[in-house]
Z-matrix of the N, CA and C atoms (Angstrom, degrees):
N
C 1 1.469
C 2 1.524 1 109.84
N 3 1.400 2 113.76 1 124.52
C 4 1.376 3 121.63 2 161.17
C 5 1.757 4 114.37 3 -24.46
N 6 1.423 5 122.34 4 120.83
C 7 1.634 6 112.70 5 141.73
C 8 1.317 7 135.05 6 -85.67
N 9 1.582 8 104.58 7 2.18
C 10 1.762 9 85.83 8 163.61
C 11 1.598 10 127.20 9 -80.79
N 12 1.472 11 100.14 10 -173.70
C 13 1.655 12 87.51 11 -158.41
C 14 1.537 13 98.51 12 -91.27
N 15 1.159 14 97.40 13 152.39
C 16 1.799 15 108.01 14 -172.90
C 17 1.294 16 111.99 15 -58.31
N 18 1.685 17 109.19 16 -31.99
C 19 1.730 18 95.93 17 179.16
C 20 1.203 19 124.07 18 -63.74
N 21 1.678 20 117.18 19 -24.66
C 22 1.165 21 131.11 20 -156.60
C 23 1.867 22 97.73 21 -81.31
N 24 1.412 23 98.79 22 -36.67
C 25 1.560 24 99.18 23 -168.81
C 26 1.747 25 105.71 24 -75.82
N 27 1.577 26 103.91 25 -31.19
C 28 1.729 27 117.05 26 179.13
C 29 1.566 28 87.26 27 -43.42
N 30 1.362 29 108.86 28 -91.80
C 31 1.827 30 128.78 29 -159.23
C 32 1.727 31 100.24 30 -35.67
N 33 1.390 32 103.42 31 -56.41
C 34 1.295 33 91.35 32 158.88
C 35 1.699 34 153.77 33 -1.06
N 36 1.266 35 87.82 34 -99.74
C 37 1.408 36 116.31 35 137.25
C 38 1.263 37 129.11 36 -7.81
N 39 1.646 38 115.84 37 -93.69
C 40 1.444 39 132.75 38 162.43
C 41 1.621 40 116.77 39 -46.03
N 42 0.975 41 102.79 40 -46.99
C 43 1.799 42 101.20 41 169.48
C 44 1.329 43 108.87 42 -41.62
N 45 1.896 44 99.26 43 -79.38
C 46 2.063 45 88.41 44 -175.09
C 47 1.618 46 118.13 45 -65.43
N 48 1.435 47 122.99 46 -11.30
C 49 1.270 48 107.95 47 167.04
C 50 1.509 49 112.61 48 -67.70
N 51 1.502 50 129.83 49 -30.28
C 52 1.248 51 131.79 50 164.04
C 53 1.559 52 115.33 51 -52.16
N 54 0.955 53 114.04 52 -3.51
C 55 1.702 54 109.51 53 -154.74
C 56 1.257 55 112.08 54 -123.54
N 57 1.464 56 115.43 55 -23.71
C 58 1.244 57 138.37 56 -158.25
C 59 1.718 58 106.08 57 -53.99
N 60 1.006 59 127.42 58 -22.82
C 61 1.665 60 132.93 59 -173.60
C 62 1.442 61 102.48 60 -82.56
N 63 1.311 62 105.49 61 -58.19
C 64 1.867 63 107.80 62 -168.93
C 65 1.740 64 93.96 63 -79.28
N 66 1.361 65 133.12 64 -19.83
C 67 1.426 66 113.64 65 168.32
C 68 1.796 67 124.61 66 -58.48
N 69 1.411 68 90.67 67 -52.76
C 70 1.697 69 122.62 68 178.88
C 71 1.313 70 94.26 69 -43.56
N 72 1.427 71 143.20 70 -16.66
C 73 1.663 72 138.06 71 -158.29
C 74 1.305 73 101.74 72 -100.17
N 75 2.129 74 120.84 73 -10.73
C 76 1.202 75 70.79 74 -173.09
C 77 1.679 76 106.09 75 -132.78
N 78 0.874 77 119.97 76 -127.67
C 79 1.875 78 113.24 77 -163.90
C 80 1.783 79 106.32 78 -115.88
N 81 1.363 80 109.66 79 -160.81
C 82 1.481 81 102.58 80 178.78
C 83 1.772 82 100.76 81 -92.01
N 84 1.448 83 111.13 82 -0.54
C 85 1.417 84 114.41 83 -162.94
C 86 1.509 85 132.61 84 2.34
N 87 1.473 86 113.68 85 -79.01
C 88 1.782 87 118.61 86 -162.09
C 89 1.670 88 72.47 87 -86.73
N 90 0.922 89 155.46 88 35.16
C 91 1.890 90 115.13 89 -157.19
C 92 1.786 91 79.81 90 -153.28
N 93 1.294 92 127.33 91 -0.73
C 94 1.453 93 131.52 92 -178.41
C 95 1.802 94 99.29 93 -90.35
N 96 0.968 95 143.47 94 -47.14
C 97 1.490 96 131.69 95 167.93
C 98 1.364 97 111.03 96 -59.45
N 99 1.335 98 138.54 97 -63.38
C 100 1.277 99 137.29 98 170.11
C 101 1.294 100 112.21 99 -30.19
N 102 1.563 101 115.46 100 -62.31
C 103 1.418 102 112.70 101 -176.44
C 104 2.327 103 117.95 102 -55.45
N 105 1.657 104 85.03 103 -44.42
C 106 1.199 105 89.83 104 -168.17
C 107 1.634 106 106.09 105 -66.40
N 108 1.214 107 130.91 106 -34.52
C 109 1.358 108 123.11 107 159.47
C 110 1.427 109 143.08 108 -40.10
N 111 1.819 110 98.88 109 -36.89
C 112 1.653 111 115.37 110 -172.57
C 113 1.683 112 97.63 111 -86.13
N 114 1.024 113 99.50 112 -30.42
C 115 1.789 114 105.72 113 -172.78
C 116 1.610 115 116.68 114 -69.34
N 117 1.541 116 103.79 115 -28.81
C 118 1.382 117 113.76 116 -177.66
C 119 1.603 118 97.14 117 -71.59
N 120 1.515 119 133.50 118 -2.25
C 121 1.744 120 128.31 119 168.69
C 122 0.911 121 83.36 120 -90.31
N 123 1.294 122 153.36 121 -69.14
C 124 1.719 123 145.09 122 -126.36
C 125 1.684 124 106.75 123 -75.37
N 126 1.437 125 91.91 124 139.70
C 127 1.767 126 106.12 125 158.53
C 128 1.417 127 112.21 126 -40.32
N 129 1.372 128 126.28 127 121.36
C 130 1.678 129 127.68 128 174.02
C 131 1.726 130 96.32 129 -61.66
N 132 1.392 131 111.17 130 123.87
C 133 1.524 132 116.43 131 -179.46
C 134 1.041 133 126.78 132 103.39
N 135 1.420 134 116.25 133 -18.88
C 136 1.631 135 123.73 134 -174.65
C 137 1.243 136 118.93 135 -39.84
N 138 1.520 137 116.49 136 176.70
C 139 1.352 138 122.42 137 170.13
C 140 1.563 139 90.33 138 -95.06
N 141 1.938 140 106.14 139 134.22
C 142 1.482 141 97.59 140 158.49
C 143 1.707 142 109.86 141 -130.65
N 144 1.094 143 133.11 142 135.94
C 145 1.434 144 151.84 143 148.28
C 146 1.552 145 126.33 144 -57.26
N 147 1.566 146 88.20 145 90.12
C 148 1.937 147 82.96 146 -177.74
C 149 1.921 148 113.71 147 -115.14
N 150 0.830 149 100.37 148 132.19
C 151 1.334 150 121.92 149 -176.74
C 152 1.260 151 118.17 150 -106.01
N 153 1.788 152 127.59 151 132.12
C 154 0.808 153 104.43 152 -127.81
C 155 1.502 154 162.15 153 128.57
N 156 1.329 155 100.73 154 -55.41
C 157 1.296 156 132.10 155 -135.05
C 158 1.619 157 104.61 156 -75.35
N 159 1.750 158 130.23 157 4.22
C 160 1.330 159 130.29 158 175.73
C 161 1.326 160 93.04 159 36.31
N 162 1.446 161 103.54 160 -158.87
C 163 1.407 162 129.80 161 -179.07
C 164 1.569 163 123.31 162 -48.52
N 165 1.106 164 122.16 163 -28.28
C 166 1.205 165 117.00 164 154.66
C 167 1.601 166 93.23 165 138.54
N 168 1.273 167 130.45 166 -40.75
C 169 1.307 168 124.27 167 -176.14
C 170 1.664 169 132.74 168 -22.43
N 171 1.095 170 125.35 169 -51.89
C 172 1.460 171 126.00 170 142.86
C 173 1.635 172 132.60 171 -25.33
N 174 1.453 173 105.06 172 -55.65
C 175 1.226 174 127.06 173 169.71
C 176 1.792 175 131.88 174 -60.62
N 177 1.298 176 89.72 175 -33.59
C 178 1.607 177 101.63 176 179.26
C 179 1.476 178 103.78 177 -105.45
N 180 1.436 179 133.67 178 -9.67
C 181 1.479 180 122.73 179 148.71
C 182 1.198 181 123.44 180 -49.62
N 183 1.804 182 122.59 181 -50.30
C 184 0.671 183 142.61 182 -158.09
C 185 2.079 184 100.64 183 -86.39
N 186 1.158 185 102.25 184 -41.01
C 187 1.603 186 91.58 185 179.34
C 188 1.823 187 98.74 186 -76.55
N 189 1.041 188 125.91 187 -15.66
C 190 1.416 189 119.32 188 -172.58
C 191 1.714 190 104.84 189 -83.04
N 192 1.479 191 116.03 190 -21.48
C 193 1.775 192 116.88 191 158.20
C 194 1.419 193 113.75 192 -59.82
N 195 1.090 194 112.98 193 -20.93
C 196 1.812 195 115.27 194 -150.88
C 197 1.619 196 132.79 195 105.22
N 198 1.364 197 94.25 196 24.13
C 199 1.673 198 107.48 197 -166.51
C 200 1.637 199 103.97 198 -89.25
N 201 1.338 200 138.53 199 169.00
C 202 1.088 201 127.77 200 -178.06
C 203 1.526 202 85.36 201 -135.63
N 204 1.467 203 125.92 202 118.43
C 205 1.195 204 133.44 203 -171.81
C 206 1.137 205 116.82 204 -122.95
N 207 1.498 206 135.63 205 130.80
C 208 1.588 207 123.26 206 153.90
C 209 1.534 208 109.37 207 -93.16
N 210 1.387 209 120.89 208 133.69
C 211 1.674 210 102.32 209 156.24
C 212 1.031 211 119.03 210 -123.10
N 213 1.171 212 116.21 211 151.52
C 214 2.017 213 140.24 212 -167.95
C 215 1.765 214 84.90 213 -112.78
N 216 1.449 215 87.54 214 154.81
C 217 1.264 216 117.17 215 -170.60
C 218 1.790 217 104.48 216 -167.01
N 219 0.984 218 112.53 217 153.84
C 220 1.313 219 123.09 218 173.13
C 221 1.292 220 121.04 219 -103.99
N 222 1.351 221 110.46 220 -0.42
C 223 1.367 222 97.79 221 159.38
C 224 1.540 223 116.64 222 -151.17
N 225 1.496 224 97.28 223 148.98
C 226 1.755 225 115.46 224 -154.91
C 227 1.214 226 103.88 225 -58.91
N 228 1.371 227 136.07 226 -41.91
C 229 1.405 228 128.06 227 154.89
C 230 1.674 229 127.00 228 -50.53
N 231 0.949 230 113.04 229 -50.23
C 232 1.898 231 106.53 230 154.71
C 233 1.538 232 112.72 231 -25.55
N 234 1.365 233 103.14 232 -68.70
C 235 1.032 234 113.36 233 -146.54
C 236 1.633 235 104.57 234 -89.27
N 237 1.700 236 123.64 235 5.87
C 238 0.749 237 145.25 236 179.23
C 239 1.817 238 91.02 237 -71.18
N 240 1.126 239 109.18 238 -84.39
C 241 1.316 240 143.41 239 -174.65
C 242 1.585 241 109.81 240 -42.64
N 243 1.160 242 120.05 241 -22.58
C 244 1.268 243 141.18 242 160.24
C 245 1.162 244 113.70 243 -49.46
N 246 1.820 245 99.66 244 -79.53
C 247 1.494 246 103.63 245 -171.92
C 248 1.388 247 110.99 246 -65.25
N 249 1.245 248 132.68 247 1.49
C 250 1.617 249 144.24 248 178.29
C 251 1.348 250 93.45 249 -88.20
N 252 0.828 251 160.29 250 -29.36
C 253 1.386 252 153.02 251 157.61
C 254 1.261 253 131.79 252 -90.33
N 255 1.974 254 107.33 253 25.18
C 256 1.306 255 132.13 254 170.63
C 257 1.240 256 111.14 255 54.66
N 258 1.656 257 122.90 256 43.07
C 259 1.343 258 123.45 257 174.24
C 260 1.868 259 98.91 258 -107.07
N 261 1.474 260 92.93 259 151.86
C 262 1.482 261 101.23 260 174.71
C 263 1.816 262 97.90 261 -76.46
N 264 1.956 263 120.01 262 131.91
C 265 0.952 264 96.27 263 -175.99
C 266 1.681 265 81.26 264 -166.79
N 267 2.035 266 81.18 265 154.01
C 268 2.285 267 78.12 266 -174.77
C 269 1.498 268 98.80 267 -145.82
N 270 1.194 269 128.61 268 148.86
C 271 1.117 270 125.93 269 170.96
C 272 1.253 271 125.35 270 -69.40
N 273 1.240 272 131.72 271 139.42
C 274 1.437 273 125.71 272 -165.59
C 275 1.685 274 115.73 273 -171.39
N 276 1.356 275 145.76 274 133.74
C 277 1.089 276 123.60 275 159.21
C 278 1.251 277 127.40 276 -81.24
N 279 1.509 278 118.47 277 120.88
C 280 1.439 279 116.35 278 -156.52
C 281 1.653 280 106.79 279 -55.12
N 282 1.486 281 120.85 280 -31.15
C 283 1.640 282 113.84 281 -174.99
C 284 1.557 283 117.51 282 -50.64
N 285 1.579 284 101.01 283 -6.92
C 286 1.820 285 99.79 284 -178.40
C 287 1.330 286 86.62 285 -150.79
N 288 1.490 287 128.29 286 65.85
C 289 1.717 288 119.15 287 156.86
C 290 1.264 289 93.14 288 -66.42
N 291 1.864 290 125.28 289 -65.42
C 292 1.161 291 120.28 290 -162.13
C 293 1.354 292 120.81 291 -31.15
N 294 1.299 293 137.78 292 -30.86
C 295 1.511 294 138.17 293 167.73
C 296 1.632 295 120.17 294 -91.24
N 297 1.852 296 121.08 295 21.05
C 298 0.804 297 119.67 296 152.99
C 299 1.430 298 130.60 297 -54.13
N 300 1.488 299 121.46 298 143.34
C 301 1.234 300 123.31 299 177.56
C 302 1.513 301 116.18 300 -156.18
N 303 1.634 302 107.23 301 99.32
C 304 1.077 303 113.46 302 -147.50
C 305 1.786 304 85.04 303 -162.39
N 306 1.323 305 116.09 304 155.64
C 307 1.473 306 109.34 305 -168.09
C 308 1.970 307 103.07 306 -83.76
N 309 1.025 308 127.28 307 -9.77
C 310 1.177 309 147.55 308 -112.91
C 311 1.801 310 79.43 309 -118.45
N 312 1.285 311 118.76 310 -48.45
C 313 1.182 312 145.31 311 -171.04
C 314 1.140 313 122.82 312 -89.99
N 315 1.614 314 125.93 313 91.37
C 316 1.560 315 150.22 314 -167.05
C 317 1.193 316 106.16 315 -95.82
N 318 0.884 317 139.78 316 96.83
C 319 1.859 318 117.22 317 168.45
C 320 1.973 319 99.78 318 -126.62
N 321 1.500 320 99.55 319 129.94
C 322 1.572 321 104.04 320 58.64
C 323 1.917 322 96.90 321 -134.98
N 324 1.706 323 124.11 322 147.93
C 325 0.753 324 120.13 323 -170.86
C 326 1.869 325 89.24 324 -99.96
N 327 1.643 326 79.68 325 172.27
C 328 1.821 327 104.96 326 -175.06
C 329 1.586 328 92.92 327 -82.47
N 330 0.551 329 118.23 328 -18.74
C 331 2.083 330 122.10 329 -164.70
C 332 1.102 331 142.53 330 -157.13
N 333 1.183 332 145.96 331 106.75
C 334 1.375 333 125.37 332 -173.78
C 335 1.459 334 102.88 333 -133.75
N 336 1.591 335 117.53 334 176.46
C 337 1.680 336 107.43 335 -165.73
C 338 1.575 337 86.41 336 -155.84
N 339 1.262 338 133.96 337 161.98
C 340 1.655 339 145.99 338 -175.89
C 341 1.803 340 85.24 339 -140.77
N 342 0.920 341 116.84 340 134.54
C 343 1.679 342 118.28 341 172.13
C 344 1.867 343 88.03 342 -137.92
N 345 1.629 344 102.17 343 107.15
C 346 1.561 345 99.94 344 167.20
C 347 1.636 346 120.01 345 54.83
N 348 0.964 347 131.71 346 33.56
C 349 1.473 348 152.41 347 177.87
C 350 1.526 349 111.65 348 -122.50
N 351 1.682 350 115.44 349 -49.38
C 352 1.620 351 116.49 350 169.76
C 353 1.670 352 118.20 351 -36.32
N 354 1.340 353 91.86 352 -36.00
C 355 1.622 354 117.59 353 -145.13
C 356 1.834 355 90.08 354 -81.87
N 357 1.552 356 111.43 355 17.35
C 358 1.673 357 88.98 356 171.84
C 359 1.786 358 65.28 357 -137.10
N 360 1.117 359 145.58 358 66.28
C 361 1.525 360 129.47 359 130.43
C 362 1.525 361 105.11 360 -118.72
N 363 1.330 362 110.00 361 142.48
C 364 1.337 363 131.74 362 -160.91
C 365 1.979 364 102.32 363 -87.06
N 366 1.843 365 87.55 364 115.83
C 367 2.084 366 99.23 365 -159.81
C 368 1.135 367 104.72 366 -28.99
N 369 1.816 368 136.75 367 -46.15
C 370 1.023 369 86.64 368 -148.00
C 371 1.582 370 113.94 369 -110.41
N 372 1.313 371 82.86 370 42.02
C 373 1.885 372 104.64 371 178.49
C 374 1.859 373 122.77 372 -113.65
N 375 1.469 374 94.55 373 1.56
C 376 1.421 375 117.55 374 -169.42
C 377 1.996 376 101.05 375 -83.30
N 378 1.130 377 120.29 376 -17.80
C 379 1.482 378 125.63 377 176.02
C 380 1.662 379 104.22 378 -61.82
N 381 1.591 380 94.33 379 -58.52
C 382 1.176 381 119.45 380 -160.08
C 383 1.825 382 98.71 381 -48.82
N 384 1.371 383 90.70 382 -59.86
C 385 1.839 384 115.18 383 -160.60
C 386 1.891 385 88.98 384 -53.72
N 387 1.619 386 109.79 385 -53.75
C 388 1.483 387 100.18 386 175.50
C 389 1.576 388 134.20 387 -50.60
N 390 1.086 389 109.67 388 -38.25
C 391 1.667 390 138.23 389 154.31
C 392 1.781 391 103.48 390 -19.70
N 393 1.524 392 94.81 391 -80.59
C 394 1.477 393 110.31 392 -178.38
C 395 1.287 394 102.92 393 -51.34
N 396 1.485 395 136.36 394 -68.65
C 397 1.299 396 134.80 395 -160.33
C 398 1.321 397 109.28 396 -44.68
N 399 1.518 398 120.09 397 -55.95
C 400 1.010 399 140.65 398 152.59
C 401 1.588 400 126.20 399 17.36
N 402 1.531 401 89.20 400 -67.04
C 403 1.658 402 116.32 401 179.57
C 404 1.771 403 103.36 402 -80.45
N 405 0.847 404 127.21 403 -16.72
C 406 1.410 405 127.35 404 -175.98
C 407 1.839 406 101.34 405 -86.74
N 408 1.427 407 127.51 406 7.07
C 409 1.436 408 120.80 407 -161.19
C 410 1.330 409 93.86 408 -152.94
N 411 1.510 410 83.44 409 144.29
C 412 1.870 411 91.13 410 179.78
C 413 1.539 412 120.14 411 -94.42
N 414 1.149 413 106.70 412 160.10
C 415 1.591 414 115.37 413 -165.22
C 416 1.666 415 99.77 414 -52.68
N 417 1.712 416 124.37 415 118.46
C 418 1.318 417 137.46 416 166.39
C 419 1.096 418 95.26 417 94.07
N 420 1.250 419 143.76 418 47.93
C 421 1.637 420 159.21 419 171.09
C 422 1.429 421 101.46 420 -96.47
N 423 1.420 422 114.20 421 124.37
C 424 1.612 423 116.21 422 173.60
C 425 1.958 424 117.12 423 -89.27
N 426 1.272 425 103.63 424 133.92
C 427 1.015 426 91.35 425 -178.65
C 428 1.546 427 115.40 426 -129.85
N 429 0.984 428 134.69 427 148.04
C 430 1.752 429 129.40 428 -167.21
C 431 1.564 430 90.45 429 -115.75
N 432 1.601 431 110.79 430 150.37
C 433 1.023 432 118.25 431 163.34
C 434 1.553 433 102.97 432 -139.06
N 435 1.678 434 118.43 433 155.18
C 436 1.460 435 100.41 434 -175.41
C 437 1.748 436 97.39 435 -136.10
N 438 0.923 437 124.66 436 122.99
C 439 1.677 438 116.67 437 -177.54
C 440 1.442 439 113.50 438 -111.35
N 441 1.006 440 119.56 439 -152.68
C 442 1.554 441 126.48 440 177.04
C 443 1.434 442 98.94 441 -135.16
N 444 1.514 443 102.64 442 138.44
C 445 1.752 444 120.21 443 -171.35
C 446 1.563 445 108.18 444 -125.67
N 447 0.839 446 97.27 445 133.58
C 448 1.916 447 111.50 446 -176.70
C 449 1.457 448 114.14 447 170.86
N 450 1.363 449 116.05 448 -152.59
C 451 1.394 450 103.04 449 175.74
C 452 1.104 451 123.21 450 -87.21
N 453 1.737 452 109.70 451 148.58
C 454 1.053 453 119.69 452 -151.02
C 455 1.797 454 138.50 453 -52.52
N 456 1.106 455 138.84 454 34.09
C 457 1.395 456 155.15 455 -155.03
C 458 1.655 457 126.91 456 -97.48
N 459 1.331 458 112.51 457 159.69
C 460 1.141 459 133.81 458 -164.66
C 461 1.308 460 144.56 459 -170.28
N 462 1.521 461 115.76 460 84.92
C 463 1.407 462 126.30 461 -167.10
C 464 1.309 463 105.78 462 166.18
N 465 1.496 464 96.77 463 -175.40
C 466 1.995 465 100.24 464 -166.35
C 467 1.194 466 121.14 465 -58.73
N 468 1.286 467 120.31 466 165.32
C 469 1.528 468 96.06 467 -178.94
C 470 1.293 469 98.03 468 -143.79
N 471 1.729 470 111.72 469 96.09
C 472 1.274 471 142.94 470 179.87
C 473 1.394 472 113.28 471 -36.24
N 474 1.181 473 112.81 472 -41.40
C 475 1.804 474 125.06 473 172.90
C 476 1.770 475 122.57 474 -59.18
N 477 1.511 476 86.22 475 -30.31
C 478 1.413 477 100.23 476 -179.80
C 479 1.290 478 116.78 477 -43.64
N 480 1.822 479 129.77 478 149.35
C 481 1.109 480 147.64 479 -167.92
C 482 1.457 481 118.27 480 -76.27
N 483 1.313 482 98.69 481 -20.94
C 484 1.507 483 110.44 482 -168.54
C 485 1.576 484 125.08 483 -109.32
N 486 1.194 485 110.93 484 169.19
C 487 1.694 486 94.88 485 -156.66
C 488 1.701 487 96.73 486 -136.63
N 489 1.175 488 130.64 487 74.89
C 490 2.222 489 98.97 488 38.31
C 491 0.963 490 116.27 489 -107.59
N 492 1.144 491 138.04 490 168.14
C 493 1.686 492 150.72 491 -169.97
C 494 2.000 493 90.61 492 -51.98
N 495 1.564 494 111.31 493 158.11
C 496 1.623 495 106.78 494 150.85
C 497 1.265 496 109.95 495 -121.41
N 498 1.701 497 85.94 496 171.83
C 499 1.637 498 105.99 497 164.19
C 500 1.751 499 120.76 498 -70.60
N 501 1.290 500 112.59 499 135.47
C 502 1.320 501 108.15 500 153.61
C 503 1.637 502 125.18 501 -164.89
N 504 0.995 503 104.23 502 151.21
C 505 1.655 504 106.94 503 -177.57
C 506 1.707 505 103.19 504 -113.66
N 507 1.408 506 74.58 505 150.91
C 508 1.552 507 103.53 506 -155.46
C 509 1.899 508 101.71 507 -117.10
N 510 1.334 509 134.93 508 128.14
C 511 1.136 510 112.30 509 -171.78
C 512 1.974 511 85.26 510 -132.16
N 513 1.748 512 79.66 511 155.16
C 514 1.078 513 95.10 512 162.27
C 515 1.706 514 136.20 513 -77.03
N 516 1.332 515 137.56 514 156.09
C 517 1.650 516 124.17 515 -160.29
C 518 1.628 517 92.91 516 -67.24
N 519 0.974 518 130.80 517 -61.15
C 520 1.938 519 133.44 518 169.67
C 521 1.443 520 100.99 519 -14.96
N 522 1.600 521 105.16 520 -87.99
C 523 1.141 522 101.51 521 175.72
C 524 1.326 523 156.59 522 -5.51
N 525 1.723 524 100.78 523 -66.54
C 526 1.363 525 99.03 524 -164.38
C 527 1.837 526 80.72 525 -101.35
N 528 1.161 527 124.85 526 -14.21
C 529 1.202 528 115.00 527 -177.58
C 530 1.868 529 108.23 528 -51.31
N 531 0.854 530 143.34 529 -62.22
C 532 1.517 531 159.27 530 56.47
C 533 1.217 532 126.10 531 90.31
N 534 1.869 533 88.19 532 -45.61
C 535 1.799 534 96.62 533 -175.27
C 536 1.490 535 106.61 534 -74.45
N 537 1.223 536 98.90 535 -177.78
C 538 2.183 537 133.33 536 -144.53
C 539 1.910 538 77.10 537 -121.77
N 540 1.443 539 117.76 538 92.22
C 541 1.883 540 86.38 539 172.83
C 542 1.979 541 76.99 540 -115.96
N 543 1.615 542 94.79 541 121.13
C 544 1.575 543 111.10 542 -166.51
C 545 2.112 544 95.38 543 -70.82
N 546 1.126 545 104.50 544 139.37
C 547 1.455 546 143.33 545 -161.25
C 548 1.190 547 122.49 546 42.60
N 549 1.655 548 116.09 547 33.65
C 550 1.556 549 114.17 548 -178.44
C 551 1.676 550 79.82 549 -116.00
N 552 1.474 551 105.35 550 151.85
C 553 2.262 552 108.49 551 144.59
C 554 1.194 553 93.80 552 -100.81
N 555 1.545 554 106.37 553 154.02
C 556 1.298 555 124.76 554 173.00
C 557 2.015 556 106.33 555 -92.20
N 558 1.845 557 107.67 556 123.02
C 559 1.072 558 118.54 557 -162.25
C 560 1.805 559 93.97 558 -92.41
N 561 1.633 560 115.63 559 -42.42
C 562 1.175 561 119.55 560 168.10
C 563 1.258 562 131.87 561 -135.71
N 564 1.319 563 136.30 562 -165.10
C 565 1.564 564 144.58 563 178.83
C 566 1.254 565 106.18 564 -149.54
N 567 1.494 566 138.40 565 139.37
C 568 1.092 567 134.03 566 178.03
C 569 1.839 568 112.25 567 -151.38
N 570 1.057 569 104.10 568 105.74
C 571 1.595 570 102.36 569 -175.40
C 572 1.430 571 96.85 570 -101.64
N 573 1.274 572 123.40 571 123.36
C 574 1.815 573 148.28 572 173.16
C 575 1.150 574 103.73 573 -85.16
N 576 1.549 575 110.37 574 149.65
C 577 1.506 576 120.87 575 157.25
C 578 1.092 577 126.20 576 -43.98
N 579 1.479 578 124.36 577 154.07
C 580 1.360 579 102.48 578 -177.24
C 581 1.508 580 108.06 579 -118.54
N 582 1.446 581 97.38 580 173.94
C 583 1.482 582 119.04 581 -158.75
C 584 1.586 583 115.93 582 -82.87
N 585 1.293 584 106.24 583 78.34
C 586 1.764 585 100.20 584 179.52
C 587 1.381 586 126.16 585 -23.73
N 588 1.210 587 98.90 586 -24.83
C 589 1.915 588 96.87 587 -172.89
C 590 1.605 589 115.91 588 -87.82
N 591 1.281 590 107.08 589 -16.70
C 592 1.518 591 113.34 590 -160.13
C 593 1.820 592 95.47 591 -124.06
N 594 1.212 593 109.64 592 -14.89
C 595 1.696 594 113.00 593 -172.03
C 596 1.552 595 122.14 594 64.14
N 597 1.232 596 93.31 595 28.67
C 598 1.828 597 85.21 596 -165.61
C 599 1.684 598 90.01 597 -138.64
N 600 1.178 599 126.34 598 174.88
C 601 1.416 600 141.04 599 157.39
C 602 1.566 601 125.40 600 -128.29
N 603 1.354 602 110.27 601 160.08
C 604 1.440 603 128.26 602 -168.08
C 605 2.047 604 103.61 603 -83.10
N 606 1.398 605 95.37 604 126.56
C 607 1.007 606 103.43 605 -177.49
C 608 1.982 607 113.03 606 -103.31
N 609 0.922 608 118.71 607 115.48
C 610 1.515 609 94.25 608 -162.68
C 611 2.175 610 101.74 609 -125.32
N 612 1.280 611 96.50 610 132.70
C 613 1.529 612 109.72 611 -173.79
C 614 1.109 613 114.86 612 -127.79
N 615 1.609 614 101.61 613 132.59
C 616 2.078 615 101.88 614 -163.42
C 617 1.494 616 74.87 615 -121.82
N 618 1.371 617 110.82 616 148.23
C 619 1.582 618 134.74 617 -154.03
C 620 1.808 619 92.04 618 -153.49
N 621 1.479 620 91.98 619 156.36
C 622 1.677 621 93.14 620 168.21
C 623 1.434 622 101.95 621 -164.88
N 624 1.652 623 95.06 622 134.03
C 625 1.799 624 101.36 623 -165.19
C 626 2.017 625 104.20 624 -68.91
N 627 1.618 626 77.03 625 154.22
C 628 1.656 627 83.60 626 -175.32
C 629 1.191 628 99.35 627 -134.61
């Protein structure tokens, strides 16, 4: 079972189900080099585990290579939109996939990836959430995670577009460079340019279960 707090996962929730139309608009864009890089390690065909998984765009690149993907999403409209684009896909909060139980849900997978989804679990609950994932992947399973890097922060973000505002943590390059993610080694670190529009940059970490 998830330890974050339920309100946080509720608002959550309702946000990207609020959002779900203007998400669906757009492509795999900034998130197509990242992917195409991490994929060039992976077995052609693998099983991959994405969390995460919004609208599905990520997910159906990746099954359109030859990937065999499930994606979790936290919210039923995501994941609505998912299975509309003939992806295998279940609702779930990724901080406790590992205790998914749902037929839909095979583990242990060869791979799994979080692209900007980590980045609304609260730091010092992100060990934990890795922990679980953990169990969903088999021993020497690559996994990508991609966050947002800037200064160092964490909490709602009142400004936000969406209704209701979300959570997210924001780490610094030290930081997450740094972090303890319990039974993965860290294979890389990658701090990206950053994004004029949003002021922040993509932090990206290739991990592999041990």
């Amino acid at each position: 079972m998830s330890a974050i707090d339920p309100a946080i996962l509720a608002d959550l929730s309702r946000a990207y189900d609020s959002d779900v139309e203007r998400r669906n608009q757009a492509g795999v864009d900034y998130r197509q080099p990242i992917v195409d890089k991490w994929i060039s390690h992976l077995t052609p065909g693998c099983r991959i585990l994405e969390l995460g998984a919004g609208t599905g765009q990520v997910a159906a690149y990746l099954t359109s290579g030859g990937f065999e993907v499930l994606a979790v999403d936290l919210s039923p409209e995501n994941v609505a939109m998912c299975r509309r684009r003939g992806l295998s896909a279940v609702v779930a909060d990724m901080a406790g996939v590992g205790e998914l139980d749902v037929p839909e849900f095979v583990p242990p997978y060869d791979a799994g990836l979080a692209i900007n989804s980590l980045i609304h679990i609260p730091k010092d609950l992100l060990s934990g959430a890795m922990e679980s994932i953990r169990t969903s992947l088999r021993l020497g399973a690559e996994f990508l995670g991609v966050f947002w890097g800037g200064e160092a922060t964490e909490g709602v973000w009142e400004e936000d577009w969406t209704d209701p505002p979300r959570f997210f943590s924001v780490y610094a390059d030290e930081e997450l460079e740094a972090w303890e993610f319990p039974g993965f080694e860290q294979i890389s670190f990658e701090a990206l340019e950053e994004d004029e529009e949003v002021g922040m940059h993509s932090l990206v970490v290739r991990l592999r279960a041990v």
